[in-house]
N, C-alpha and C positions, 0 to 999 in steps of 0.2 A: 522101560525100567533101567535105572542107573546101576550096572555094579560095580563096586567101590570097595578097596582096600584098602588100609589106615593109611590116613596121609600122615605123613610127618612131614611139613612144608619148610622150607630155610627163607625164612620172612622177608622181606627188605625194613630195612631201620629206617627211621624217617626222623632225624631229630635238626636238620637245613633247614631256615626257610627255602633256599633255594631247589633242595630236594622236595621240599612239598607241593613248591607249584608244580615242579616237571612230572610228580604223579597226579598230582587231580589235574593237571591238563592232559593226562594219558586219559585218567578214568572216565573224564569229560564224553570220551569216544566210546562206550560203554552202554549197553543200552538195561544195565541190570549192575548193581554194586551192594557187597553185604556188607554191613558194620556190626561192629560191637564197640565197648567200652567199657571200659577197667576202670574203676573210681574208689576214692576212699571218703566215707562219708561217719565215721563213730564221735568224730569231736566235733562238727561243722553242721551248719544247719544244711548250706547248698553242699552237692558232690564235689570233693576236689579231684579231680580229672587227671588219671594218670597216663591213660592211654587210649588211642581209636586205633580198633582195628580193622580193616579193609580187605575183601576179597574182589578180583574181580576177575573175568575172563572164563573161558574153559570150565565147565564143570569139574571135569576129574583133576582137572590140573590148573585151578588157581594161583593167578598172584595173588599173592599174603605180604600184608605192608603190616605195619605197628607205628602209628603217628609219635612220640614222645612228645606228649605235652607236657608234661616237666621242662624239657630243652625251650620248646616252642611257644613263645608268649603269642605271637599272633597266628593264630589259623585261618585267617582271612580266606585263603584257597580251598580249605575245606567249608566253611562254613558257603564258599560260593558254590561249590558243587554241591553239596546240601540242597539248594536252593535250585539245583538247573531240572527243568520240566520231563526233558527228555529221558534222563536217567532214573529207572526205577531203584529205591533205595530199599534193603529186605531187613527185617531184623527179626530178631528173636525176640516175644514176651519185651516188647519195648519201649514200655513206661519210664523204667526209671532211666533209660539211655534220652529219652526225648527231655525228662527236667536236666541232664545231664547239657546235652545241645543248646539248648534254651538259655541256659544259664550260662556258662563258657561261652558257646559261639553266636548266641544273640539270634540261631537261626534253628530252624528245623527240615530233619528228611521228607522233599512233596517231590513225588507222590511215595508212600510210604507200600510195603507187602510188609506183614508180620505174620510169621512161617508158624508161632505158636495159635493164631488165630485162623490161620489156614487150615494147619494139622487137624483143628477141632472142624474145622468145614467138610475135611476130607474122611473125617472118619475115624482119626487114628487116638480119640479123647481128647479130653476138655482142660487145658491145664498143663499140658506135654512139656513138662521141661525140654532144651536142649540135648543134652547129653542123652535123653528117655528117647526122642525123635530120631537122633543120628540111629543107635542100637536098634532104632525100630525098624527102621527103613534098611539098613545097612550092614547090619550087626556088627558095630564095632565100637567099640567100647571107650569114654572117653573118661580118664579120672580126674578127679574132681580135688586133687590131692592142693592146687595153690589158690581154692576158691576164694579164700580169706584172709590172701596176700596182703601184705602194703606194696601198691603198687606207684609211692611217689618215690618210693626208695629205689636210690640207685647206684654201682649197678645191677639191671636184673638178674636173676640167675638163670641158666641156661632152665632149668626148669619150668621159670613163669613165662620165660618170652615163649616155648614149645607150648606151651597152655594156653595162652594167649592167642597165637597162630592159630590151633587148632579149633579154637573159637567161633572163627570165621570160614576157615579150610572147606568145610562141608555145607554151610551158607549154599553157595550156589547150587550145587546140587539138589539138596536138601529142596531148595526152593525150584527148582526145574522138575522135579519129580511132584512135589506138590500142584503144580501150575498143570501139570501133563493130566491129573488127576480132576481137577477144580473145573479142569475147561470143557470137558467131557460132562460136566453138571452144568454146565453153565452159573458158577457159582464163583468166578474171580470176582465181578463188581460185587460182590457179599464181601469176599475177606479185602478191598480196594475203602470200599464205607467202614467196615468196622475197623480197620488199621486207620482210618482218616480221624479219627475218631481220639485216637490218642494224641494226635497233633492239639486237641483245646490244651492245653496247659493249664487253662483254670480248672481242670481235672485234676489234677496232681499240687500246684499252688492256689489254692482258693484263694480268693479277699482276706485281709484280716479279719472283717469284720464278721466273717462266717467261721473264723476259729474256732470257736465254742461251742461249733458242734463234732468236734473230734475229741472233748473231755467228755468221759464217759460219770453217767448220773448228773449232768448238766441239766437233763430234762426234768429230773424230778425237784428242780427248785422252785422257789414262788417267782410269779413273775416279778418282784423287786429283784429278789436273789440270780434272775436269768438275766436279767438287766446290767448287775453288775459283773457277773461271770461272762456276756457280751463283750464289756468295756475292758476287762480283767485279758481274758484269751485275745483279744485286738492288741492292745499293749503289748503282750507278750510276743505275739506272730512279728510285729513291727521290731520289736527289742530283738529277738533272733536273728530276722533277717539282716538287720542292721549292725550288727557283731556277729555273722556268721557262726552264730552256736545252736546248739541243739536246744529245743525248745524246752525240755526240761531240765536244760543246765542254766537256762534264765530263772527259770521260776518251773516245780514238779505241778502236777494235775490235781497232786490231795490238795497242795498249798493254794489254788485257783479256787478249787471247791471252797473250802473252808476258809478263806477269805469272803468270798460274795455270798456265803451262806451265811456270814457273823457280822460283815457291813463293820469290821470294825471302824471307828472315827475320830482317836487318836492317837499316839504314840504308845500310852498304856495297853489299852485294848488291844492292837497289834501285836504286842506280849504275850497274847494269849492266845494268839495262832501257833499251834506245837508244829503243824507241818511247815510252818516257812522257816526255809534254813536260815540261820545266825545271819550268814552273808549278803543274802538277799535281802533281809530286814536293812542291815546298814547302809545296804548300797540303793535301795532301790526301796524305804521303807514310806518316806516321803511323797512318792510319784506314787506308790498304789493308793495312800489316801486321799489323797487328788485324783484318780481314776475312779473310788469307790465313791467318793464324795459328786463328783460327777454324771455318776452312770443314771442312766434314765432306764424307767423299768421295760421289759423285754419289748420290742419292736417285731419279734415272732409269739406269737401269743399260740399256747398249746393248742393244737387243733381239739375240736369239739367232737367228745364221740361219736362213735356212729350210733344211729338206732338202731343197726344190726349187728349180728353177732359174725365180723371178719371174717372168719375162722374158716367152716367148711365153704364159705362162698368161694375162698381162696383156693381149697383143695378139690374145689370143682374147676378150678382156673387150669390148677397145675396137668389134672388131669388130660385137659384137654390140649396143653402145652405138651406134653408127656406123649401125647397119642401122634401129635403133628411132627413130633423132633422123631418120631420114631420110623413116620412114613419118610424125610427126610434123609434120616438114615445121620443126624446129627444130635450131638448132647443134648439135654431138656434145659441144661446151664445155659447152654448158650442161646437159646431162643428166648424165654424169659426168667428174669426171676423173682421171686417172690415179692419182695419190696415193688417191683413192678406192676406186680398185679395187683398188690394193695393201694396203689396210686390211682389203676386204672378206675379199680371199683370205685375208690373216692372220688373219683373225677364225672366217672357216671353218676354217680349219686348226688353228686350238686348241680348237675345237667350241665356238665361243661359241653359245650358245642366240639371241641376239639379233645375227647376225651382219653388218647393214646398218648399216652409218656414219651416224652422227646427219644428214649430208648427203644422203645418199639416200635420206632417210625422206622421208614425206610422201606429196608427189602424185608423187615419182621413184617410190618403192616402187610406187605402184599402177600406171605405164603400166611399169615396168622391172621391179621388188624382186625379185618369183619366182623369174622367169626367170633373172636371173642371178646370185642364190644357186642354184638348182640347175646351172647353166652350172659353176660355183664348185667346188660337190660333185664332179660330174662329173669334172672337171682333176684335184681331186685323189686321187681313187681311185688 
């Protein structure tokens, strides 16, 4: 057991190239490094990247760096240590830091620890923020006072860089006290696959062409109308990306619906779309009816009901998920979830040879998989 009194850490600034190689060629010697990052994302579709923060050394007593990517056009050095095998990279709940890396530095953290997915391995709930984690383990208390900083603005104030620091500060420990905990279950290659797991990026950036199923009530349209609200949410994913805006400051989700719901097919009828803003008609009123005019009717055809009723074969699932997280001594979220198991059923039901959801492969399949594929078969006799 780590005990630990509030750091308040005096960071080092990293805004050199030349200061940045001479720390990731420090860090390089490291056989454990924590990050975070600071971004501004309310007008931009990608994160604009204000800052990486780095702990690394000593538990109780880490270096605390602050990269300035504002200063810093090239991160060449970090993105290389990113990348070095030997160094274990730790993060906190670290989705949106990895679309962060990906997008800025072209690279991502391998091999990856995510301490929010550990904490859930360990016992300590499902969903642990940071600051929930430090207090838990630590008791101490970290406030949340510059969460929703601009952090390309500069310069910082002594405030957000101490916020900042602290971000990372407890990282190591944090993650040493988890790891002292996990090993004793034999249960690190669990939080090692499910932190590996975050590195697909087509997790977080899908295809365009699967945009359309992030507009909610897409599904209730006819297959013509899915077809064009396809071609509609494709266009749009590509238009954001491509001008870095946020996807409903291209075009909003009513205006997507009710375009491929009305098929309008020329300049009149487009008038009568109330959701598309004034400005999107002018600027962009010509290329949607060339995209609706185009569209071909849905290429995902609504799955066919089942001949049973979902419902409690599901909550026969859960229960048994329920009963096994509990022998575990780990959340029921984290082992399966429900959309999971509606896959699984459906996949037994069509006799899929390979009937366990790319989700519950793994290390779920060997403490779960069996059991409840034959649970599965069972129900549906």
């Amino acid at each position: 057991m780590i005990s630990m009194s509030s750091l308040d850490p005096r960071p080092l600034w990293i805004a050199t190239p030349e200061a940045l190689r001479e720390a990731c060629a420090r860090w390089r010697n490291q056989a454990m490094i924590a990050l975070d990052t600071e971004f501004v994302r309310e007008r931009t579709f990608f994160p604009a990247l204000g800052l990486v923060q780095v702990a690394a050394g000593e538990a109780r007593d880490p270096e605390v760096a602050l990269i300035d990517a504002v200063a810093l056009d090239d991160l060449t050095p970090l993105a290389e240590l990113l990348a070095e095998p030997e160094v274990l990279k730790v993060v906190h709940a670290g989705s949106e830091d990895m679309v962060v890396f990906h997008h800025r530095l072209r690279a991502l953290p391998r091999p990856l620890f995510d301490t929010q997915i550990a904490a859930a391995m360990a016992g300590w709930g499902y969903g642990l923020g940071y600051a929930g984690l430090v207090e838990a383990q630590f008791g101490v208390f970290l406030p949340k006072s510059e969460q929703r900083t601009n952090w390309l603005r500069r310069p910082l104030s002594s405030n957000q860089i101490r916020y900042a620091a602290r971000d990372t500060a407890y990282l190591p420990a944090v993650y040493q006290q988890l790891r002292q905990r996990l090993d004793a279950n034999d249960r690190v290659p669990w939080v090692l696959e499910d932190s590996a797991r975050l590195l697909e990026i087509d997790r977080h950036l899908p295809a365009p062409e699967d945009a359309w199923r992030k507009v909610r009530g897409g599904s209730r349209l006819s297959d013509d109308g899915r077809g064009a609200l396809e071609a509609l949410a494709a266009w749009r994913e590509r238009q954001a990306r491509q001008r870095d805006l946020p996807r409903g400051f291209v075009l909003p989700d009513a205006a997507l619906l009710q375009l491929a719901s009305r098929a309008p097919s020329d300049p009149a009828t487009l008038e009568a779309i109330s959701e598309l803003p004034d400005a999107a008609r002018r600027r962009h009123g010509n290329e949607l009816l060339r995209v609706i005019r185009q569209a071909q009717p849905s290429r995902c055809q609504a799955p066919p009901r089942p001949a049973y009723d979902p419902r409690p074969l599901v909550r026969s699932l859960q229960q048994t998920v329920a009963a096994r997280a509990s022998d575990l001594g780990i959340p029921k979220e984290l082992l399966a979830s429900r959309r999971h198991l509606e896959t699984l059923l459906s996949r037994v039901d069509e006799g899929n040879p390979e009937p366990m959801p790319a989700a519950l492969r793994g290390w779920r399949s060997e403490v779960l998989g069996s059991a409840l594929v034959e649970q599965a078969h069972g129900l549906l006799v």
